[in-house]
KOLNU-191614 format. One record per residue (C-alpha): x, y, z; residue number from 0. Coordinates in steps of 0.02 Angstrom, whole numbers, plus 32768, in hexadecimal, padded with zeros to 4 digits. Layout:
N
NODE     u     v     w  num
NODE     X     Y     Z  NUM
...
***
This chain:
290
NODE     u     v     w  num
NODE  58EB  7746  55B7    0
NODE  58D2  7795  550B    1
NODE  581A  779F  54C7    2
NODE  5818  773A  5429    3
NODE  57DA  7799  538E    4
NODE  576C  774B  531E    5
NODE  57A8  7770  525E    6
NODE  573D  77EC  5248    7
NODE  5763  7873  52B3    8
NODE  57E8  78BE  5240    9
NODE  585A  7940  5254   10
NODE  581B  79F8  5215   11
NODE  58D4  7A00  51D6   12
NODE  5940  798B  51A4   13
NODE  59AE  794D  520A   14
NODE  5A5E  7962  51E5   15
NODE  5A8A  789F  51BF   16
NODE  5B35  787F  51AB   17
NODE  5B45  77BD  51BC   18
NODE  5AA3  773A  5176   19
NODE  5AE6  7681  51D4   20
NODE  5A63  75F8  51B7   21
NODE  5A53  753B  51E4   22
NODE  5A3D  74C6  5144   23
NODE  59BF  742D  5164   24
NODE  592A  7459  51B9   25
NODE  5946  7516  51A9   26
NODE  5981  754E  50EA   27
NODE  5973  74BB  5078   28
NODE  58BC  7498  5040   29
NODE  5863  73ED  505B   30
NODE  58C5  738A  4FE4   31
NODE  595E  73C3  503A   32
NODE  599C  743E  4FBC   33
NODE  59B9  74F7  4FB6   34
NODE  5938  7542  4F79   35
NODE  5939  75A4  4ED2   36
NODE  5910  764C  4F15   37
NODE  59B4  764E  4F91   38
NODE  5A2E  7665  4EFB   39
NODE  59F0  7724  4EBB   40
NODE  59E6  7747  4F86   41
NODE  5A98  771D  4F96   42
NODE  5AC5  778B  4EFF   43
NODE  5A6B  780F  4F3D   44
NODE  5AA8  77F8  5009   45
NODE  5B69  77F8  4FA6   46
NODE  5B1F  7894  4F59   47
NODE  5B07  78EC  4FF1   48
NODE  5BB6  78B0  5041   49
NODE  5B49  7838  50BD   50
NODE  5BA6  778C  50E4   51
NODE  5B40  76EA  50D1   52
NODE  5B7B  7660  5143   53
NODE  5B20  75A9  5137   54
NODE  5B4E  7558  51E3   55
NODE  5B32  749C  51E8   56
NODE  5B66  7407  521C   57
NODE  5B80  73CD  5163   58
NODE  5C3F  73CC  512C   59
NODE  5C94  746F  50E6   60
NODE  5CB3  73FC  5039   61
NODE  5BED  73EB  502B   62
NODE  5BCE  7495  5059   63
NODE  5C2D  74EF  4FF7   64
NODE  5C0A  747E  4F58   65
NODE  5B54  74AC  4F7A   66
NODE  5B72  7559  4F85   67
NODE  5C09  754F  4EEF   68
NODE  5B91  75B4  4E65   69
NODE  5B81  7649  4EDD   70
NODE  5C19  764F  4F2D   71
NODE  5CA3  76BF  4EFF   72
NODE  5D0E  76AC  4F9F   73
NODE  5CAB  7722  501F   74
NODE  5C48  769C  5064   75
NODE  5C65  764F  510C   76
NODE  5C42  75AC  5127   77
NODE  5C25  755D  51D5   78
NODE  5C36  74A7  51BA   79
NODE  5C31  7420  5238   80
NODE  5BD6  747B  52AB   81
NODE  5C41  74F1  52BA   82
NODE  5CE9  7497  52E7   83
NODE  5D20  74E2  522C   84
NODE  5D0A  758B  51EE   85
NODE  5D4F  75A3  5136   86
NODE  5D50  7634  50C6   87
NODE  5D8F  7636  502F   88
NODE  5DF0  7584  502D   89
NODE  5E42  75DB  50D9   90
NODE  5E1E  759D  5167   91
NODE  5DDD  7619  51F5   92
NODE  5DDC  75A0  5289   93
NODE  5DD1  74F5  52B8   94
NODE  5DBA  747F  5359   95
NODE  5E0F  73D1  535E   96
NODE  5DD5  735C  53C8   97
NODE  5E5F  72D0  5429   98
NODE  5E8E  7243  53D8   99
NODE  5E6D  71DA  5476  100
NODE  5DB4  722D  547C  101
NODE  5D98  7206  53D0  102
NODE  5DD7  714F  53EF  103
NODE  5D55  714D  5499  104
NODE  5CB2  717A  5439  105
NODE  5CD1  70EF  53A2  106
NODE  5CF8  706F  5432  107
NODE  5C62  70A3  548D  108
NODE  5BEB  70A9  53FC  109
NODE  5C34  6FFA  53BD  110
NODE  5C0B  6FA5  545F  111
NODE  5B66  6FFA  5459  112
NODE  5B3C  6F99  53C5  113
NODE  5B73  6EFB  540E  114
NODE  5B1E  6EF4  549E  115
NODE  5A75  6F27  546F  116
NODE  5A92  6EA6  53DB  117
NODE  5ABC  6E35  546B  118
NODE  5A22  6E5C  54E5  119
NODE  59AD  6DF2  545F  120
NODE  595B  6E92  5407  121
NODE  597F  6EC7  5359  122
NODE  5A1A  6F2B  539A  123
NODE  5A42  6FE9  538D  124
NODE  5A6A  701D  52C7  125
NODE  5AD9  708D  52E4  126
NODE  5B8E  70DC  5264  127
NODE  5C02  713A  529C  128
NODE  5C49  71D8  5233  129
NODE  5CFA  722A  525D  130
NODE  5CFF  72D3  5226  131
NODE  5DAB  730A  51F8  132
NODE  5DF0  73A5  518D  133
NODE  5E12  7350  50E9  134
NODE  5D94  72C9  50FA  135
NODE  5D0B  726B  5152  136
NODE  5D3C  71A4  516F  137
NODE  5CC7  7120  518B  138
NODE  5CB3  7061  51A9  139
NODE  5C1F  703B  5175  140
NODE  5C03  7026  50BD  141
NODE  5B56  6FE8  50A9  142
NODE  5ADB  7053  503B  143
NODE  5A57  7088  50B5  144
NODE  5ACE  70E5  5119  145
NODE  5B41  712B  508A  146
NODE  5AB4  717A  5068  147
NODE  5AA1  71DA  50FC  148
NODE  5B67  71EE  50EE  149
NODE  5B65  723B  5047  150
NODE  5ADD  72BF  5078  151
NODE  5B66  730F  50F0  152
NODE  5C03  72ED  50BA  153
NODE  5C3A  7305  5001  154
NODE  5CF7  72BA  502D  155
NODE  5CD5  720D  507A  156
NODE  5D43  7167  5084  157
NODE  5D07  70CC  50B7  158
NODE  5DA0  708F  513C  159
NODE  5DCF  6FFD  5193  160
NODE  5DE9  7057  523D  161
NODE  5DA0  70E5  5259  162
NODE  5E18  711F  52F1  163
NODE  5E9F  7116  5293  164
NODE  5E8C  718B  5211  165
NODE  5F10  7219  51F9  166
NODE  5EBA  72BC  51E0  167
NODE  5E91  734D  5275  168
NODE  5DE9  72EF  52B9  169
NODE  5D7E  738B  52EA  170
NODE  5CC1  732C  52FA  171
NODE  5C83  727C  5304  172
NODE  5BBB  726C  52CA  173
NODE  5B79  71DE  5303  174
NODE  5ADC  7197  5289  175
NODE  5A3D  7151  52E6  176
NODE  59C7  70F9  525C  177
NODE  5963  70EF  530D  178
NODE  5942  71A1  5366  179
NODE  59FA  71C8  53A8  180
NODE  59AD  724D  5436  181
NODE  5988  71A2  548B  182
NODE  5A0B  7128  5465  183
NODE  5AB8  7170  5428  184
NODE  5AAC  720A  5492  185
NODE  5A93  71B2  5537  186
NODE  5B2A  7135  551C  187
NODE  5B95  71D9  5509  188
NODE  5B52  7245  558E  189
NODE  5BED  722C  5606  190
NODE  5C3F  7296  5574  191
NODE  5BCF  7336  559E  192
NODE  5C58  737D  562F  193
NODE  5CEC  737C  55AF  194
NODE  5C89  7381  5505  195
NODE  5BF9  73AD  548F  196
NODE  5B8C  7332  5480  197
NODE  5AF8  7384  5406  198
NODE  5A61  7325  53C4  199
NODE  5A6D  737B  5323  200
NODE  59C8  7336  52E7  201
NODE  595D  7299  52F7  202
NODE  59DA  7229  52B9  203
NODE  5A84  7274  52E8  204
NODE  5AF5  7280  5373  205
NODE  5B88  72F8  5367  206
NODE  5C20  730A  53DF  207
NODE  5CA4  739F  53EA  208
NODE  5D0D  73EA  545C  209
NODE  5CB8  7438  54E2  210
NODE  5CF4  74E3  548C  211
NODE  5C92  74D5  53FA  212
NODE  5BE6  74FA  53B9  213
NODE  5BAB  7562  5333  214
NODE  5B8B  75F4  53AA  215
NODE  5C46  75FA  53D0  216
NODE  5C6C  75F9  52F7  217
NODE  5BF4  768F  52E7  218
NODE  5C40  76DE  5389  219
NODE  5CF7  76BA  532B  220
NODE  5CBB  76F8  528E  221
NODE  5C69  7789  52D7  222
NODE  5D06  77C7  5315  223
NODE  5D5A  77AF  5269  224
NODE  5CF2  7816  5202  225
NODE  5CCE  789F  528C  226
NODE  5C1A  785C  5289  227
NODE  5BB0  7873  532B  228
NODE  5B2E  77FA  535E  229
NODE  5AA8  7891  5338  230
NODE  5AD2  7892  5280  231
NODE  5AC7  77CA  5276  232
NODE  5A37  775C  5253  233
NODE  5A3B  76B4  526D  234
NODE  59C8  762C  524A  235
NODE  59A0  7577  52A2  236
NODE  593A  74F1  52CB  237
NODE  5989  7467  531F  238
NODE  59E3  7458  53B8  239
NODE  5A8D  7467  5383  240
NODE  5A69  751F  5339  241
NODE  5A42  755C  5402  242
NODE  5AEB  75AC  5420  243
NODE  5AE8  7609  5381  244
NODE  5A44  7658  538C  245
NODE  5A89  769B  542D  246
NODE  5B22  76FB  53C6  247
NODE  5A8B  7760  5369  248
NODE  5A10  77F7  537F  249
NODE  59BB  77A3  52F0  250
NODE  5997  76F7  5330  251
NODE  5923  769E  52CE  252
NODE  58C4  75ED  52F3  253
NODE  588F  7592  5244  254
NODE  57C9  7565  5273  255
NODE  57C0  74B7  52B5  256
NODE  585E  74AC  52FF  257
NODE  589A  7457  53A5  258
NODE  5851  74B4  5441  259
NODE  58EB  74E4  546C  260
NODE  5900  7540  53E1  261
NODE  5867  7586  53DD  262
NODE  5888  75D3  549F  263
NODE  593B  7615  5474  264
NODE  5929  7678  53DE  265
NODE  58DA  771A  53D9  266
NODE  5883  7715  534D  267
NODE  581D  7697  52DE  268
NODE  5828  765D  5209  269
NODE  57A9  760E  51A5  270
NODE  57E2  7567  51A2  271
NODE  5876  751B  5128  272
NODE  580C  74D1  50AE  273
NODE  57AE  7580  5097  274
NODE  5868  75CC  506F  275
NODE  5863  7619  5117  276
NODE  591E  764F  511B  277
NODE  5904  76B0  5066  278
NODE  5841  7705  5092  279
NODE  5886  774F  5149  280
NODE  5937  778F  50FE  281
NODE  58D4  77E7  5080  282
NODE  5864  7836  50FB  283
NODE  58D2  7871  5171  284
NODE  5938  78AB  510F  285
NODE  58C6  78F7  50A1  286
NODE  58F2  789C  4FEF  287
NODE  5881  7894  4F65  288
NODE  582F  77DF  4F42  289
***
């Protein structure tokens, strides 16, 4: 097992850093939830120095690359959906579509969820269901409190009458828990975990992909694209669904305060998000001026 470094120990050189891949909520955006002022001159100066930046999330590719639109100028990689898209440029890089039928299994199985725990006399599991395709993320419920939590995630959203019936390549389906989904939505899906990802991707969401994908296999990918190896990559995370990609890295960091499991995998540790974490351990390690 690696030692994990605390921040501090820095290199006496810089590292040769090739590839900066970082997690979103929880890990780069600040308490309020958005990026933090001091990221934009880092990116111009990691663009500068020919170093890709990569935000990997489980956020759409249309909200992700509208956040990142002023800074952009088609180098960026974006993992989106954690990691079952990988765009650059408007082109996609790779992708992972999940089976119709699957797709169809999970909505049925999270609608009868709701029913019967409406039906055992308690207040009932409050629970929407988000499919994930290419173009678009479709919905059924409309009310406000969860379009709320929608519209955090997913800049291209319509509000459908049948959610397993949309026509676009399906390549997640989140599941919203306005409860804590680690112990409601993720048990009702566990017979998934043989053929698929099922990923608590934080205290309220559930997401499931083919078994195939995780954001450790998008770095891996993108690695292999750019000629990038894992020892000029850093990557940032702090929630569960950021494991497989801290494995792809030399430079694995965990954000402080994140999920245990984080916090054993990764090598290394970051202040936490809402101390810009991300932007303070770049510049170290690499040496940048504040």
């Amino acid at each position: 097992m690696t030692t994990q470094q605390d921040r501090t120990a820095l290199p006496t050189t810089p590292p040769d850093i090739r590839l900066v891949v970082t997690d979103m909520d929880g890990t780069l955006l600040d308490a309020d939830g958005r990026i933090p002022d001091e990221v934009w001159p880092l990116l111009a100066e990691l663009d500068r120095r020919g170093i890709v930046f990569c935000p990997a999330s489980g956020r759409q590719y249309a909200t992700l690359a509208a956040q990142f639109a002023a800074a952009d100028d088609g180098g960026m990689v974006y993992v989106a959906e954690n990691g079952t898209y990988v765009v650059r440029g408007g082109t996609e890089l790779s992708s992972n579509v999940l089976d119709a039928a699957v797709v169809s299994w999970i909505v049925k199985s999270i609608r009868q969820l709701v029913d019967e725990s409406a039906g055992a006399g308690g207040e009932g599991a409050d629970l929407g269901v988000v499919v994930c395709g290419k173009q678009s993320a479709y919905v059924e419920r409309s009310d406000e409190a969860f379009m709320t939590e929608v519209r955090k995630y997913y800049r291209n959203h319509l509000v459908v009458d049948d959610i397993t019936a949309v026509d676009d390549d399906v390549i997640k389906v989140a599941v919203f828990d306005f409860g804590q989904a680690e112990r409601t939505v993720a048990p009702a899906l566990a017979t998934l975990r043989e053929t698929h990802q099922v990923v608590v991707s934080g205290a309220h969401w559930v997401d499931v992909m083919n078994l195939t994908a995780n954001k450790g296999v998008a770095v891996r990918g993108l690695q292999r694209e750019l000629g990038i190896t894992p020892a000029q990559t850093m990557v940032f995370g702090d929630y569960l669904n950021d494991l497989e990609m801290l494995d792809a890295a030399d430079w694995s960091y965990a954000m402080e305060g994140a999920h245990p499991d984080v916090l054993r995998r990764a090598r290394h540790r970051a202040p936490a998000h809402t101390d810009n974490g991300v932007v303070r351990t770049v510049r170290d390690v690499l040496g940048l001026p504040a």
